[in-house]
N, C-alpha and C positions, 0 to 999 in steps of 0.2 A: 645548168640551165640550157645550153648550148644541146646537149644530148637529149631532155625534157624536148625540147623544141623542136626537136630531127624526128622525133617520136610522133609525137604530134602531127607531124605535118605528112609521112610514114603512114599513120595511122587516117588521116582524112581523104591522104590518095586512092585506100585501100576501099573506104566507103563509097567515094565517088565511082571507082571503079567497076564496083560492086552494084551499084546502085545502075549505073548502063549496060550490065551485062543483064538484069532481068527485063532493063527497059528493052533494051533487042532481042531476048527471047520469049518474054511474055510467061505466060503460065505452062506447064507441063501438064501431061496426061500423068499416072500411075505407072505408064513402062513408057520407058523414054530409052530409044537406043542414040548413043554420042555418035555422031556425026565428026567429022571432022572439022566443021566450021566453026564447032561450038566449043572446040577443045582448045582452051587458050598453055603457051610455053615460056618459061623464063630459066634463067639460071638459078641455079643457089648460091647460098652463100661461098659453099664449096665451093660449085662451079668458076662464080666468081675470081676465087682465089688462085683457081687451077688454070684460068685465062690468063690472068696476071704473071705468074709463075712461065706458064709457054711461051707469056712474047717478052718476060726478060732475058729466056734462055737464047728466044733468037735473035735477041739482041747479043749478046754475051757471042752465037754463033757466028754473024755476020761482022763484026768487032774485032776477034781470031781469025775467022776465016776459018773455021775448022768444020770439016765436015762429018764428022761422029755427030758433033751435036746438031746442025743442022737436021740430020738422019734423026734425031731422037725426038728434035722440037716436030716434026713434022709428022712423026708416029703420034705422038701424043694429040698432037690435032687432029689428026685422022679419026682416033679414038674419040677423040668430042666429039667431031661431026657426027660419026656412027650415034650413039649413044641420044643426040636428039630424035635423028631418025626412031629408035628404038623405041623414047620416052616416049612419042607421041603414038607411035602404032600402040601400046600396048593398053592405051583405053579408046583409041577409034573402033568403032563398032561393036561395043560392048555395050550389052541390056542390060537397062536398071527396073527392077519392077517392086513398085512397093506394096509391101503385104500387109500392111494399118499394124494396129497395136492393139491389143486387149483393154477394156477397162478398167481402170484403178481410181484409186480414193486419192483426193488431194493431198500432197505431203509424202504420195509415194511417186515413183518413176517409170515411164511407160514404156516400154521396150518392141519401139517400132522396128518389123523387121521388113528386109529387103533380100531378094533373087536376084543375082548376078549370073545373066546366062551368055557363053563363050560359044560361039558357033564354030568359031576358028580350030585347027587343028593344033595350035599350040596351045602352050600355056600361058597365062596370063597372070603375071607377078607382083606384089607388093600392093596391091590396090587398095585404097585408106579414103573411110567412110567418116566425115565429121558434118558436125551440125555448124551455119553460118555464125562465126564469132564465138566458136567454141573450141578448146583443145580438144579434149577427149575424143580418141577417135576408135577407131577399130579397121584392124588392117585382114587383107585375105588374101589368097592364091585362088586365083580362081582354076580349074582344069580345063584341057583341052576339050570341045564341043560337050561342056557339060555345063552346069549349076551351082552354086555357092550363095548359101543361107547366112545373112549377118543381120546383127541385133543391136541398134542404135538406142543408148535409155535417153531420155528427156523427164523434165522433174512436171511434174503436175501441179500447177501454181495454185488455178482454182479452177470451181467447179464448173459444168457445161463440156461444151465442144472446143478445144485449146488445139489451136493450126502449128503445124510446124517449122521448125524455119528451114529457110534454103539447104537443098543438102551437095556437101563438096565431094565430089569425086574426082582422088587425085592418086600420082604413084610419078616415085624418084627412082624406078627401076630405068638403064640396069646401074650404073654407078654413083647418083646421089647427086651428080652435075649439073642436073635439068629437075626441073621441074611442069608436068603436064597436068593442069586439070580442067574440070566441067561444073560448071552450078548447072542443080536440076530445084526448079522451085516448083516443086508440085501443092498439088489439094489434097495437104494430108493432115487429116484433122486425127484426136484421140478426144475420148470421152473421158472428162474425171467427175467421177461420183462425189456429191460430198463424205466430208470427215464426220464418222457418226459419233456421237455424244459417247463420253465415258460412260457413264450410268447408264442401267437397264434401265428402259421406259416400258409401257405398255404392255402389249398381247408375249406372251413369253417370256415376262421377266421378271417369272417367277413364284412367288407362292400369292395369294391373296393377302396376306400381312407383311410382305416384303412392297407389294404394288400402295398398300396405304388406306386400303379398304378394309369394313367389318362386315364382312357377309357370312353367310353360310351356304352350303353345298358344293358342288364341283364345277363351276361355272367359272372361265376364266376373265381376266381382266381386260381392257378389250380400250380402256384410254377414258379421256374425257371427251363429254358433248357439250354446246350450250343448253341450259338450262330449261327444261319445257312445263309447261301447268300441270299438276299432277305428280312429278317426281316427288320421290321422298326427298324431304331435309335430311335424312343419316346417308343421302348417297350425296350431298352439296360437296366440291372440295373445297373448305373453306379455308384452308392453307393461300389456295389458289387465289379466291376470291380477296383475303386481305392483300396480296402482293399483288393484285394486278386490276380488282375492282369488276373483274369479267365473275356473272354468275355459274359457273360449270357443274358437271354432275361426272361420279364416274360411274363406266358403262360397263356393262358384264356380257361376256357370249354364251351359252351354252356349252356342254359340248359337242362338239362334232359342228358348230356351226361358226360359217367363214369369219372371220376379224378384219372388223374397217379399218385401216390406218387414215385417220382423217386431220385434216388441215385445222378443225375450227376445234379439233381435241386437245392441244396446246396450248395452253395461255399464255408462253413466250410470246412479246411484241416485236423481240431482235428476229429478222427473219434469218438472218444464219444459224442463228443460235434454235429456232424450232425445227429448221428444216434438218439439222446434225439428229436433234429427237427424235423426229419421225424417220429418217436413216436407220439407227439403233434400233428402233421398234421392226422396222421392215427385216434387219438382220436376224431380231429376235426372232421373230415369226417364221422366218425362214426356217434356223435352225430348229424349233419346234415340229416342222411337219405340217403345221393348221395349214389352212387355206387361206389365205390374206387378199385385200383390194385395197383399193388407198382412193384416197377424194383428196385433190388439191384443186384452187383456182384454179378452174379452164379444162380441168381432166380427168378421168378417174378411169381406172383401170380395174376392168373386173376383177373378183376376186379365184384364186388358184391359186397353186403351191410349186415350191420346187424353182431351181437357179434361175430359169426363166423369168419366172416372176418378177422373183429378187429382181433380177438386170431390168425385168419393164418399170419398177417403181422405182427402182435408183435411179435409173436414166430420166424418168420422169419428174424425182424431187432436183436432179445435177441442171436441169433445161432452164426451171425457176426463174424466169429474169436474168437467166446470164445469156448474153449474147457471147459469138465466137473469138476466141482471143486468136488476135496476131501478130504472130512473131513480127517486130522488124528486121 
């Protein structure tokens, strides 16, 4: 209970801590070089132990009166002092610049990367990359007046624009007795696309008796619409109609002509759950080759082909009502 407790109280120091080092920095830019003001130092555990260890010895030394050990306790201190000095120059003045992350689908992990640039003519040792309240970290050597590329992943919770959290820049060079680091709380956002629907939906998935239509010719499949005066009853989906009471029709393209991916082709009511369909469809379509546009509430993006695309209508269905997640 006693150790539960030590923990606890450990662990609220650390947040409060935490919590006034961004209130006195504020936000970052994208390259933030550490200052020395910003670079906070403590011991470690080690170090700790290794204080402890020096002034029993000179106690043991001054007790005897012997001077070997006096000589040894005071090498050893010397070697501490240095070793602060060291811990702290070796991320003063060091650029952080961040390079964003690529876009991924929720459920996978975003691998934001970062430039570490060394102006200095030394090298620059042990330096470790972790996300606020995270182990995982990723450690580098940076070279003398050069650059160092590292790759932070973070999990994609959901979809939209998802903020990162604080990032720790630290390093226990040269002997593990000190500890020196810097939060840099920058504006760094990742896009997660949604997770698209197992099943092939729509424009590209597949044959006209795989999509659930009886047509003839070479016209592809192209989703559902609502229902307008004039449609055939053999193109109604009435699967659709009994499970959701919406009257729809399914649509056909030509070929050689672009594919809507549209909001109201759906009869899903769960909006996760249609926007994952229209996802799948836009994938479809992609890998197809056709020329694709998509119609949602509030936006519709011409139709065209190729990764591009793809990434305007993902990012387009990922926006949907999600506002930006952030870290605490």
């Amino acid at each position: 209970m006693m150790a539960a407790g030590l923990a606890n109280i450990t662990a609220g120091f650390g947040r409060a801590l935490r919590s006034w080092a961004q209130r006195r920095q504020g936000t970052d830019p994208l390259e933030v070089e550490l200052h020395t003001r910003r670079i906070y130092i403590l011991p470690t555990r080690a170090g700790m132990l290794f204080a402890m260890i020096t002034f029993v010895m000179l106690l043991g030394a001054m007790n005897y009166n012997n001077n070997l050990g006096f000589a040894l306790t005071f090498l050893l201190a010397a070697v501490a002092i240095v070793s602060i000095n060291q811990c702290h120059y070796n991320l003063a003045g060091l650029r952080v610049a961040a390079l964003g992350a690529e876009p991924v689908f929720v459920g996978d992990k975003f691998q934001f990367q970062f430039a570490l640039h060394n102006a200095r003519d030394g090298k620059r040792w042990q330096i470790r990359l972790n996300w606020d309240g995270q182990d995982e970290a990723q450690y580098v050597d940076v070279p003398a007046t050069g650059q160092q590329i590292i790759a932070l992943s973070l999990a994609a919770e959901q979809r939209g624009l998802q903020r990162a959290p604080r990032l720790r820049v630290s390093t226990r060079f040269p002997l593990g007795l000190l500890q020196s680091w810097a939060w840099l709380n920058l504006e760094l956002t990742g896009l997660a696309y949604p997770r698209p629907a197992e099943r092939a939906f729509g424009a590209a998935a597949g044959s006209l008796t795989q999509a659930g239509a009886n047509t003839s010719g070479e016209d592809d499949y192209a989703g559902m619409r609502q229902w307008r005066p004039g449609d055939s009853p053999r193109r109604i989906a009435w699967k659709a109609f009994a499970r959701t009471g919406q009257r729809l029709v399914h649509e056909y393209s030509g070929a050689g002509a672009p594919v809507w991916i549209d909001w109201s082709s759906e009869p899903d009511r769960n909006t996760e759950q249609r926007i994952a369909k229209l996802a799948r469809r836009i994938l479809n379509a992609e890998t197809s080759g056709c020329e694709f546009g998509l119609r949602i509430p509030g936006v519709e993006v011409a139709p065209a082909q190729g990764p591009g695309q793809r990434h305007r209508c993902l990012q387009a269905l990922a926006l949907v009502g999600a506002p930006a997640k952030v870290a605490a």
